[in-house]
mmCIF file of the C-alpha atoms, coordinates in Angstrom:
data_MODEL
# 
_entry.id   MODEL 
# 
loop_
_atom_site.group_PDB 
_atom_site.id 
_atom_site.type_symbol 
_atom_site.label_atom_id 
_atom_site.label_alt_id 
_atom_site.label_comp_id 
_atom_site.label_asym_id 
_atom_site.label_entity_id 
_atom_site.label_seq_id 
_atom_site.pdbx_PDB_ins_code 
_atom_site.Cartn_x 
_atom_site.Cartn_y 
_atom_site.Cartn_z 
_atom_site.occupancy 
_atom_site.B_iso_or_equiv 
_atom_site.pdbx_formal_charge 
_atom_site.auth_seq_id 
_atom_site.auth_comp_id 
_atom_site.auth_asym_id 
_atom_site.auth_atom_id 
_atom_site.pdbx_PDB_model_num 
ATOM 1   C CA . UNK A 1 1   ? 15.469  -4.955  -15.134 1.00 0.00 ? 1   UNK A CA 1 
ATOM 2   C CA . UNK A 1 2   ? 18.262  -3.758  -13.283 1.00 0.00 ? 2   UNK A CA 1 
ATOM 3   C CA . UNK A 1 3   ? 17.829  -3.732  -9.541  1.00 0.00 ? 3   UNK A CA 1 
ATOM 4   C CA . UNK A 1 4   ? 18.232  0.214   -9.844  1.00 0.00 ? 4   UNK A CA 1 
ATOM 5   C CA . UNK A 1 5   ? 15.053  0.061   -11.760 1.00 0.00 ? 5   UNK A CA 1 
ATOM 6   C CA . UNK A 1 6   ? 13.167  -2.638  -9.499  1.00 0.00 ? 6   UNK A CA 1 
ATOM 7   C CA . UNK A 1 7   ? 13.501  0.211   -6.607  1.00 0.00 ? 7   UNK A CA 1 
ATOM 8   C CA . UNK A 1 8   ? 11.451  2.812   -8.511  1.00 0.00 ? 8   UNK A CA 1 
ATOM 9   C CA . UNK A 1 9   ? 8.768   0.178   -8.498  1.00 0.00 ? 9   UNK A CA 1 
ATOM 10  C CA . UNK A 1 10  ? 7.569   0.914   -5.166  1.00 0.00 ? 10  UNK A CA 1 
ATOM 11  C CA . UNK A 1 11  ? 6.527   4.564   -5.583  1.00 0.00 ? 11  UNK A CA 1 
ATOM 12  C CA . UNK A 1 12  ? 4.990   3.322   -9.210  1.00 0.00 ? 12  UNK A CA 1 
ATOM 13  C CA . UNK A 1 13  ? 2.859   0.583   -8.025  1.00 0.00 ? 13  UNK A CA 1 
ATOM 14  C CA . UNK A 1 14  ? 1.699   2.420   -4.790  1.00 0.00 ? 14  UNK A CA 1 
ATOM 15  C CA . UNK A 1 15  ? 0.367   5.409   -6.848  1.00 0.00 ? 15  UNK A CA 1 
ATOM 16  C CA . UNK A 1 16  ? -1.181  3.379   -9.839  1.00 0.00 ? 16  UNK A CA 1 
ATOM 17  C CA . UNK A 1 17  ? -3.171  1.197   -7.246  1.00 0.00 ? 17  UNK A CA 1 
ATOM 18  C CA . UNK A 1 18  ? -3.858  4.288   -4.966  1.00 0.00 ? 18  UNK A CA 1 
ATOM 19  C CA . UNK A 1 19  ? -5.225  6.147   -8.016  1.00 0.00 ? 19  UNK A CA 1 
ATOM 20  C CA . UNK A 1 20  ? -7.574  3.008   -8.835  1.00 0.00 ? 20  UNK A CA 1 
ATOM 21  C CA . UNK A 1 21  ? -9.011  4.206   -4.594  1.00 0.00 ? 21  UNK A CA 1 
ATOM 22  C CA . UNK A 1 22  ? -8.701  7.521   -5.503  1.00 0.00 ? 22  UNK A CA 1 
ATOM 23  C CA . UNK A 1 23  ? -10.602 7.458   -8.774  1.00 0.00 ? 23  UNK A CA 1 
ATOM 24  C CA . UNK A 1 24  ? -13.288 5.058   -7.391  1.00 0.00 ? 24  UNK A CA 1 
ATOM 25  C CA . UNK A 1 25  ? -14.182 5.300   -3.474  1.00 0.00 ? 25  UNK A CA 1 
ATOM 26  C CA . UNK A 1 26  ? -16.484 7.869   -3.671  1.00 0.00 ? 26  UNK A CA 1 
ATOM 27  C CA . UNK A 1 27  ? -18.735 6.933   -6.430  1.00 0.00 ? 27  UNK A CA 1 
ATOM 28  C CA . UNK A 1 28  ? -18.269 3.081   -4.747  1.00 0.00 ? 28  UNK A CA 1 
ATOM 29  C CA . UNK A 1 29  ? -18.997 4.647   -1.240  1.00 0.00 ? 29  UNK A CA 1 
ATOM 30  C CA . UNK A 1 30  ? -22.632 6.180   -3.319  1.00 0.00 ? 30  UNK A CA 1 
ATOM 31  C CA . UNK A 1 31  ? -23.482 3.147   -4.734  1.00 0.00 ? 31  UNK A CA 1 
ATOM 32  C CA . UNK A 1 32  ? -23.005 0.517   -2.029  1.00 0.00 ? 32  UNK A CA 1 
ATOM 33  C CA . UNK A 1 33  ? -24.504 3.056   0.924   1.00 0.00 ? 33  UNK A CA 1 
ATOM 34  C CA . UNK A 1 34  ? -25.976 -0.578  2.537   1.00 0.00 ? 34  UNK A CA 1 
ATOM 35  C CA . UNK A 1 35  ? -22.897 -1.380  4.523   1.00 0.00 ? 35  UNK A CA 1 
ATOM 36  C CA . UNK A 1 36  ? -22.595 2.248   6.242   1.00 0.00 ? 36  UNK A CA 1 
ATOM 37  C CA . UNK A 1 37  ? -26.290 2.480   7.248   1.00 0.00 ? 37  UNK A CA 1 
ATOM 38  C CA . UNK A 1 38  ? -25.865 -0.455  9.246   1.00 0.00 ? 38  UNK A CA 1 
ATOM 39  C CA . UNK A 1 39  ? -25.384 0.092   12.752  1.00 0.00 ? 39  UNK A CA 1 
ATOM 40  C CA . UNK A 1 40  ? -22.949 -2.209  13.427  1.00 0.00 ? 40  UNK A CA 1 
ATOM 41  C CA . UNK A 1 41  ? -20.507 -4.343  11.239  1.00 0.00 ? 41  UNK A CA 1 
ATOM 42  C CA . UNK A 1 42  ? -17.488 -3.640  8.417   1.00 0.00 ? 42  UNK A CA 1 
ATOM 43  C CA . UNK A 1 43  ? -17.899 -0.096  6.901   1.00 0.00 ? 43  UNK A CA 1 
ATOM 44  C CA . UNK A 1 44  ? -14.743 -0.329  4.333   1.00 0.00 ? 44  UNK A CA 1 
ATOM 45  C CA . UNK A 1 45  ? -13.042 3.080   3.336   1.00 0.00 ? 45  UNK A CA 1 
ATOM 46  C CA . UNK A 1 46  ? -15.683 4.820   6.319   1.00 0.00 ? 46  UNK A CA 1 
ATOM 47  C CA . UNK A 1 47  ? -12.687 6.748   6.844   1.00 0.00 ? 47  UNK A CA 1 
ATOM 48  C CA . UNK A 1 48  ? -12.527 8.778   3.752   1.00 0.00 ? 48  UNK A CA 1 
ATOM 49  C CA . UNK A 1 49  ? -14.480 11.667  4.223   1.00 0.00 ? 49  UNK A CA 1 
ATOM 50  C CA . UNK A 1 50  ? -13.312 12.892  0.342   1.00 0.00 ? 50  UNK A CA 1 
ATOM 51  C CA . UNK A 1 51  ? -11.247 12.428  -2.767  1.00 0.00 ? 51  UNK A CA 1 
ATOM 52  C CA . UNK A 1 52  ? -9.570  15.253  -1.793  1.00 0.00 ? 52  UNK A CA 1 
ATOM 53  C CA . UNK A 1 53  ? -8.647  14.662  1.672   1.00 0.00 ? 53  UNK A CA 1 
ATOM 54  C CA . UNK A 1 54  ? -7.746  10.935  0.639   1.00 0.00 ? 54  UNK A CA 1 
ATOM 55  C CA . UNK A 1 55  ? -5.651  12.334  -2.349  1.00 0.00 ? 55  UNK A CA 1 
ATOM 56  C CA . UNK A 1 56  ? -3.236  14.915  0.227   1.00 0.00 ? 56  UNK A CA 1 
ATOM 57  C CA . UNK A 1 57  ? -2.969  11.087  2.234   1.00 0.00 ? 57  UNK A CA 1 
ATOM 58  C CA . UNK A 1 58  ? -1.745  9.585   -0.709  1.00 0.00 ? 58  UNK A CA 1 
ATOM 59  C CA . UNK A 1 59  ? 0.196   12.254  -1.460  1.00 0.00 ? 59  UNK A CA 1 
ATOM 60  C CA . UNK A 1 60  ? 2.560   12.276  1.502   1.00 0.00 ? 60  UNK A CA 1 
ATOM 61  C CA . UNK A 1 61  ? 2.645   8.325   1.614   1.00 0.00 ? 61  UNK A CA 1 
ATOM 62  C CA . UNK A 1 62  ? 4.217   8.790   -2.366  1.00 0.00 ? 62  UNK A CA 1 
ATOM 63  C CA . UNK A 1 63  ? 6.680   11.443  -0.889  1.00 0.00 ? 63  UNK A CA 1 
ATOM 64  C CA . UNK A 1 64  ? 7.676   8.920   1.981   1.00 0.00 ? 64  UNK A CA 1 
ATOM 65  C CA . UNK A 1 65  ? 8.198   6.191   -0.881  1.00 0.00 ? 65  UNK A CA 1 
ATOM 66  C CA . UNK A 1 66  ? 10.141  8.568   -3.503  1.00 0.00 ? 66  UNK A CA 1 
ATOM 67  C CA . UNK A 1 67  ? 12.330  9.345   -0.393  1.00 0.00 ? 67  UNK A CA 1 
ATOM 68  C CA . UNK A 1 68  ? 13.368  5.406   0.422   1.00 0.00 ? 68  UNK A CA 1 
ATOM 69  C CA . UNK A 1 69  ? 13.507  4.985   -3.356  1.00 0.00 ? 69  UNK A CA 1 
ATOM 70  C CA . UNK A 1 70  ? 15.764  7.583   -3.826  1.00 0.00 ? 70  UNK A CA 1 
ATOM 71  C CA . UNK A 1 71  ? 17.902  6.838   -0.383  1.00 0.00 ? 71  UNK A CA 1 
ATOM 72  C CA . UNK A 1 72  ? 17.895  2.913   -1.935  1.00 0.00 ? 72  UNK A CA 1 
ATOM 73  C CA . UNK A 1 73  ? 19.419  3.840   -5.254  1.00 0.00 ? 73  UNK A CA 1 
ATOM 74  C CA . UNK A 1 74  ? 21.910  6.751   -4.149  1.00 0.00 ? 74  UNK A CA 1 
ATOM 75  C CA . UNK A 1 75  ? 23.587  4.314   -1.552  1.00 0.00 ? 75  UNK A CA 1 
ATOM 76  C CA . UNK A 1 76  ? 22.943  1.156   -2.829  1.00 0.00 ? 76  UNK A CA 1 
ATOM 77  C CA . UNK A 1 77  ? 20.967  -0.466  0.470   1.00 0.00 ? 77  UNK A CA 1 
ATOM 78  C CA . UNK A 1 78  ? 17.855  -2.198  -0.321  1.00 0.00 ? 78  UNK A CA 1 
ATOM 79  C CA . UNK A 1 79  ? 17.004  -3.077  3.141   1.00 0.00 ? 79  UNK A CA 1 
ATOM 80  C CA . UNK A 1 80  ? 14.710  -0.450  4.228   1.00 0.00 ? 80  UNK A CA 1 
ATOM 81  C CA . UNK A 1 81  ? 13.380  -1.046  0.514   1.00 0.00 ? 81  UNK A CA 1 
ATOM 82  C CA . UNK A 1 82  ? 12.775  -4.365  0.791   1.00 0.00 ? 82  UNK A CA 1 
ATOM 83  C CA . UNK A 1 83  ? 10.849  -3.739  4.398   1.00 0.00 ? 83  UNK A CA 1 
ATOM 84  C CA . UNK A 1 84  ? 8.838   -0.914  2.700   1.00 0.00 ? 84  UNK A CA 1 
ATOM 85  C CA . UNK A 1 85  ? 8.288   -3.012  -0.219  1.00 0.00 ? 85  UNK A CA 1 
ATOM 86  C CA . UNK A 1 86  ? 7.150   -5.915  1.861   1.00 0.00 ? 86  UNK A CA 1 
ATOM 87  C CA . UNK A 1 87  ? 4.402   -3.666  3.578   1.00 0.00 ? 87  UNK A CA 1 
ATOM 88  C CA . UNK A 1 88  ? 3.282   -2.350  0.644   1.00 0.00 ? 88  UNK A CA 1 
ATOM 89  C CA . UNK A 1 89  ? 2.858   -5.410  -1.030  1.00 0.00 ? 89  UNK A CA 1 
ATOM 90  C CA . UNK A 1 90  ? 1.336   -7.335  2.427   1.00 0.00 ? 90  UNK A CA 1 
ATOM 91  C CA . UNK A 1 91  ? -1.254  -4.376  1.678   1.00 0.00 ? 91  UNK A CA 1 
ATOM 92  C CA . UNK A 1 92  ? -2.925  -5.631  -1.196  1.00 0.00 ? 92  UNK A CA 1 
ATOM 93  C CA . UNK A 1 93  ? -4.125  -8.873  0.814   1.00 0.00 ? 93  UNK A CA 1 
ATOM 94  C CA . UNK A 1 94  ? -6.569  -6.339  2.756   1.00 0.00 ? 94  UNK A CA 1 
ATOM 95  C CA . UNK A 1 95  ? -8.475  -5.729  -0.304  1.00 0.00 ? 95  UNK A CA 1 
ATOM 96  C CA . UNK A 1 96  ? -9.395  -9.278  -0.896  1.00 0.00 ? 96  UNK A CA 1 
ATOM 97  C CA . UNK A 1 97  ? -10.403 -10.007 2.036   1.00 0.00 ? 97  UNK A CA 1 
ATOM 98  C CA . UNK A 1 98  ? -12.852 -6.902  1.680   1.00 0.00 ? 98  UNK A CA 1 
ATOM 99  C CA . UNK A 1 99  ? -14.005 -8.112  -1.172  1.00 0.00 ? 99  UNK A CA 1 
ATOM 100 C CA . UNK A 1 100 ? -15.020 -11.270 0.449   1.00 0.00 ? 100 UNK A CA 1 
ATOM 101 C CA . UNK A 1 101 ? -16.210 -9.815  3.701   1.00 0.00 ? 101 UNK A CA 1 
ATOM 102 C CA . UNK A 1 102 ? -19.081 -7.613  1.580   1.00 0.00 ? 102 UNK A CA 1 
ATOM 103 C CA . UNK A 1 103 ? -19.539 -10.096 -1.114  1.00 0.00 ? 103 UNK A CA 1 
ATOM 104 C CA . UNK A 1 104 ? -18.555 -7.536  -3.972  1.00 0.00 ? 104 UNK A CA 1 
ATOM 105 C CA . UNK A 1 105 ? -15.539 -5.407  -5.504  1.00 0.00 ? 105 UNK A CA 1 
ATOM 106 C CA . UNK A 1 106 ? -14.183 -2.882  -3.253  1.00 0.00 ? 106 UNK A CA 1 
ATOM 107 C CA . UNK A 1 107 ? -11.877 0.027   -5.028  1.00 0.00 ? 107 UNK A CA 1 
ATOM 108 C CA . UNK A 1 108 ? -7.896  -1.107  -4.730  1.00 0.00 ? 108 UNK A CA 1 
ATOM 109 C CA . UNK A 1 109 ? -8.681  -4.843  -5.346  1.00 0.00 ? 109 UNK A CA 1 
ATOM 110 C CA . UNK A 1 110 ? -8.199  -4.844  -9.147  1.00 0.00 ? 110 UNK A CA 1 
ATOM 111 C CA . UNK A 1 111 ? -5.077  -3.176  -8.777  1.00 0.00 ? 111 UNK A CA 1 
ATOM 112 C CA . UNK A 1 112 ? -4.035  -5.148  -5.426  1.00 0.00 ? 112 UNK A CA 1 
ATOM 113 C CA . UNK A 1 113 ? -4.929  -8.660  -7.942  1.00 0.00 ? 113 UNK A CA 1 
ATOM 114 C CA . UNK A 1 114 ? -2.932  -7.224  -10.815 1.00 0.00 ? 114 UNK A CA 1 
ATOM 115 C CA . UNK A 1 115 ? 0.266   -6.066  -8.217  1.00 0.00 ? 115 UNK A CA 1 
ATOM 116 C CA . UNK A 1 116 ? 0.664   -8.420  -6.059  1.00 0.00 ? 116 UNK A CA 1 
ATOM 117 C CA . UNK A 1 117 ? 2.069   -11.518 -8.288  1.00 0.00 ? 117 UNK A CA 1 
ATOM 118 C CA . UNK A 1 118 ? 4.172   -8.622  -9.873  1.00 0.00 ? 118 UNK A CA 1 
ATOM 119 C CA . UNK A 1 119 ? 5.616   -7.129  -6.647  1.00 0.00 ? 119 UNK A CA 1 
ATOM 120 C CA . UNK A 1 120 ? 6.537   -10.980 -5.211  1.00 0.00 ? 120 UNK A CA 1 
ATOM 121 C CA . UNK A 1 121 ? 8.572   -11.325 -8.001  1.00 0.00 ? 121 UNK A CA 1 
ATOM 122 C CA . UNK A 1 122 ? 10.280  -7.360  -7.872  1.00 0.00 ? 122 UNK A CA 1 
ATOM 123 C CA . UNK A 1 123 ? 10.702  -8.756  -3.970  1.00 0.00 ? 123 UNK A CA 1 
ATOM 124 C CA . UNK A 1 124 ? 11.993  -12.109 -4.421  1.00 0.00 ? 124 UNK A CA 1 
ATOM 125 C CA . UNK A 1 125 ? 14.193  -10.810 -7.020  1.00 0.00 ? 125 UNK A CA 1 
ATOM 126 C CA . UNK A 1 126 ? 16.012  -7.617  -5.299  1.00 0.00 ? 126 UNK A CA 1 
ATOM 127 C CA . UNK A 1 127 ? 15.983  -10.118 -2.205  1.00 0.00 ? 127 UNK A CA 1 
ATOM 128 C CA . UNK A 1 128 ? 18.226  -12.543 -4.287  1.00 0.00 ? 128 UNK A CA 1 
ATOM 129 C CA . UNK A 1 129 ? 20.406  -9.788  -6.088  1.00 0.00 ? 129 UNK A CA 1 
ATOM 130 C CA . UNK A 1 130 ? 21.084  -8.375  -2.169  1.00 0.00 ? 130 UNK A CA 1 
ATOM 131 C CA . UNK A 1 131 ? 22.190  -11.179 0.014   1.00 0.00 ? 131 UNK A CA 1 
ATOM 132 C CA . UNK A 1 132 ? 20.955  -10.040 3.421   1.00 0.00 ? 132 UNK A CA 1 
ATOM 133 C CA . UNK A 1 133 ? 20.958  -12.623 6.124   1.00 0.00 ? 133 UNK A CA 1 
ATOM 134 C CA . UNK A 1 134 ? 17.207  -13.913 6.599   1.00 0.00 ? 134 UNK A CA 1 
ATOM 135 C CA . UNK A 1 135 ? 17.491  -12.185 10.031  1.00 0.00 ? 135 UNK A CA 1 
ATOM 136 C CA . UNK A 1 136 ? 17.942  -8.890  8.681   1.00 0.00 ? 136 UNK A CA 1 
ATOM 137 C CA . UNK A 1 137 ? 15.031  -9.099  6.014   1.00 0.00 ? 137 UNK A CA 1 
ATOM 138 C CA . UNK A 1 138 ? 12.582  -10.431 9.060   1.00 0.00 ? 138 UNK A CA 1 
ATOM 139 C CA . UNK A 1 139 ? 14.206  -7.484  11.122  1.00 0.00 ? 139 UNK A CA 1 
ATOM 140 C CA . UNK A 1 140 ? 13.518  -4.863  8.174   1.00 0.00 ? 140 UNK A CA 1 
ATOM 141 C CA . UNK A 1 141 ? 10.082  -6.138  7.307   1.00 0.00 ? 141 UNK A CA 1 
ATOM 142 C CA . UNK A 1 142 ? 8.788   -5.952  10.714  1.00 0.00 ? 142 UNK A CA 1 
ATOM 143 C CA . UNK A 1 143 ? 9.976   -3.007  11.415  1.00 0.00 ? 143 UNK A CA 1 
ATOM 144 C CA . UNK A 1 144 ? 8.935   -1.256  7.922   1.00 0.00 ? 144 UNK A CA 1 
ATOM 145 C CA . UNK A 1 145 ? 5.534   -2.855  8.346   1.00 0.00 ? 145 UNK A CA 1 
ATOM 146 C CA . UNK A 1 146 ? 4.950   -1.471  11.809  1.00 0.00 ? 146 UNK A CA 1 
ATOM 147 C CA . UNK A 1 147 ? 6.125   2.337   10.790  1.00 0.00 ? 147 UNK A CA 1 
ATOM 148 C CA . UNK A 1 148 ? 4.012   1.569   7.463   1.00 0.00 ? 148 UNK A CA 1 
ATOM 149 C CA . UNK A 1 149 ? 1.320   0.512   9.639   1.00 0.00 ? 149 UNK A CA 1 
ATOM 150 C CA . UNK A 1 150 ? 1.064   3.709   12.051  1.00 0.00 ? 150 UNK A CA 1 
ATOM 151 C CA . UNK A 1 151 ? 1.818   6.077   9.299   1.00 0.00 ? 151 UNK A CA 1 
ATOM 152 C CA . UNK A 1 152 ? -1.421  4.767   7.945   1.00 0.00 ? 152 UNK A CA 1 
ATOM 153 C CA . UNK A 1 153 ? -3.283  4.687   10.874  1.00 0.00 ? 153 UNK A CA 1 
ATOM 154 C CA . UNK A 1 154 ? -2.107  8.516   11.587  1.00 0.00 ? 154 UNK A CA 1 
ATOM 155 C CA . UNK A 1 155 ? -3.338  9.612   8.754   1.00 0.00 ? 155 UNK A CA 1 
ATOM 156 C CA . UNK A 1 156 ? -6.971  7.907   8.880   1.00 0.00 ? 156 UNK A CA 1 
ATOM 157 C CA . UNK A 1 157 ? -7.315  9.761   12.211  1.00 0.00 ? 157 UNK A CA 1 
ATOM 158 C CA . UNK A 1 158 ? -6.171  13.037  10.546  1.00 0.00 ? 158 UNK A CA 1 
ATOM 159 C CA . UNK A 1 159 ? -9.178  12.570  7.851   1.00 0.00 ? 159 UNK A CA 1 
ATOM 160 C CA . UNK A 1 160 ? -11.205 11.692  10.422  1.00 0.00 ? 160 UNK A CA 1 
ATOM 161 C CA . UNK A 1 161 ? -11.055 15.489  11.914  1.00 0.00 ? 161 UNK A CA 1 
# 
């Protein structure tokens, strides 16, 4: 794949794995009602209130990730792609360890296991075709994580209104 092609990745894999949430919180959030009648403890995906609020979430975090795509490609700097990139796929790990913390599947992981050995490869490669100095990638993932990070976090407390 040209490298071109690698950077339309991001969008693609973030909205096939958020439709896999999108598709399947609610009905999971019916069926496994045990872990928010607790009182305390891990309530996964409390946060979403509906498909339809989560969906308009989604919706701007795709627009975000068309945007750096489309930057990327037009001028030919991968570095805020490879940050983005990196957050997204550091995102996936989440989901596992969900799984584990309530002993059963949580919506995103199937899509998380299926993306993740697929995006370190899209990563490792672009990183290779780019030459950026390791201080620059560190730089660019930090950075990319932290703005991925609070974008998230904003919009949780939006749904939460």
């Amino acid at each position: 794949m040209t490298i071109e092609t690698l950077a339309w990745m991001l969008p693609l894999i973030f909205i096939v794995h958020d439709f896999e949430e999108i598709i399947l919180i609610k009905s999971w959030k019916a069926k496994n009602q045990d872990l928010f009648l607790a009182p305390t403890g891990f309530k996964p995906y409390d946060h979403f209130k509906s498909s339809e609020q989560f969906s308009i979430a989604v919706l701007e975090e795709l627009i975000l990730f068309i945007g750096v795509s489309f930057y990327t490609v037009l001028r030919q700097n991968y570095l805020v792609w490879i940050g983005t990139f990196f957050a997204v796929t550091f995102h996936f790990i989440p989901h596992f360890l969900f799984c584990l913390r309530v002993k059963r599947f949580v919506p995103g992981a199937f899509t998380a296991l299926l993306a993740l050995p697929f995006s370190l490869w899209i990563l490792f490669d672009v990183i290779q075709q780019t030459h950026y100095s390791t201080f620059e990638l560190v730089v660019s993932c930090i950075i990319c994580s932290f703005v991925f990070l609070s974008n998230l976090k904003m919009i949780q407390q939006m749904m939460n209104r």
